[in-house]
C-alpha positions as CSV (number, residue, x, y, z in Angstrom):
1,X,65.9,-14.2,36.9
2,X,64.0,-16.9,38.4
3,X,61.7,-19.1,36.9
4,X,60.4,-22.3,38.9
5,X,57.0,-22.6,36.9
6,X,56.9,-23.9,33.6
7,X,55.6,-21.8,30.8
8,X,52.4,-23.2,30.4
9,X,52.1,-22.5,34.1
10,X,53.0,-18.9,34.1
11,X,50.6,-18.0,31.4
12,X,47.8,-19.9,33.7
13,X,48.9,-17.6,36.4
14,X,49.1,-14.4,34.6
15,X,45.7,-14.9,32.9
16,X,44.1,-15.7,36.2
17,X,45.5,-12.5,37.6
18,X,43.1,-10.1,37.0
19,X,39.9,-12.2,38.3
20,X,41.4,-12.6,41.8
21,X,43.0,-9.5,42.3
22,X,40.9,-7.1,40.6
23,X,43.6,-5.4,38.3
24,X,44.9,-6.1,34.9
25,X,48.7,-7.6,34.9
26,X,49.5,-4.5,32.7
27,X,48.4,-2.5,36.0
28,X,50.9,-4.5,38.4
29,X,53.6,-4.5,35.9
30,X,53.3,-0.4,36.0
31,X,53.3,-0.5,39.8
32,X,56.4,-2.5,39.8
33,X,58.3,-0.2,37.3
34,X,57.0,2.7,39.4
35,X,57.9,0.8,43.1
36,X,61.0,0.8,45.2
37,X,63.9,0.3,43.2
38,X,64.6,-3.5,44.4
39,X,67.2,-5.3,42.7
40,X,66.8,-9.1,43.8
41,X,63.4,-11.3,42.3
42,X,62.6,-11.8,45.7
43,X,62.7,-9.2,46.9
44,X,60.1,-7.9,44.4
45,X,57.9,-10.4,45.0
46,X,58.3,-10.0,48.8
47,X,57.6,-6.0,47.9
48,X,53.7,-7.2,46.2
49,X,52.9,-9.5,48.6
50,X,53.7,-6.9,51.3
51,X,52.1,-4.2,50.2
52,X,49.2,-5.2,48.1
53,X,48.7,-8.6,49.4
54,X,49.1,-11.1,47.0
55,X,49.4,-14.8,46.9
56,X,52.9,-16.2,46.5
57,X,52.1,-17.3,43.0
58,X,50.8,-14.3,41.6
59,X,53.7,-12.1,42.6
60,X,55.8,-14.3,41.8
61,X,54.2,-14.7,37.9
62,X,54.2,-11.0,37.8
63,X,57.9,-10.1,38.6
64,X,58.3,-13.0,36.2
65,X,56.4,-11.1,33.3
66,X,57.9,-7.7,34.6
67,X,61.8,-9.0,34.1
68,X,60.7,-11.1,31.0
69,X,59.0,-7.8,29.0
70,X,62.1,-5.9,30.5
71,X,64.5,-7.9,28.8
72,X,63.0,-8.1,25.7
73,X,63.0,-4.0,25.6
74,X,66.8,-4.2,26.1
75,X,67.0,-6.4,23.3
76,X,65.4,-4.0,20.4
């Protein structure tokens, strides 16, 4: 997992989210779980950019969310 922004920053990001893209992040993190089976962060965040069009940032944010609430499911 990749993490560049500090937490502070990624809660920024993800609260911002909805406002500029129009969707909740509980919406993106459903179409990544239901997208491509990518394996790689970048990859994923390549995938949302390309096809929905989002800023570096926010793609990034939301992969970041997606692998972070993953985890915590394997852990329980």
């Amino acid at each position: 997992m990749s993490q560049v922004f500090s937490e502070e920053t990624h809660r920024n990001l993800l609260s911002r989210i909805p406002q500029c893209t129009g969707r909740e992040v509980s919406d993106w993190l459903r179409m990544v779980d239901d997208g491509p089976s990518l394996f790689r962060f970048e990859e994923k965040v390549s995938w949302l950019r390309g096809e929905h069009g989002l800023a570096y940032g926010h793609a990034k944010a939301i992969i970041h969310e997606y692998d972070l609430r993953r985890a915590a499911r394997k852990l329980t």
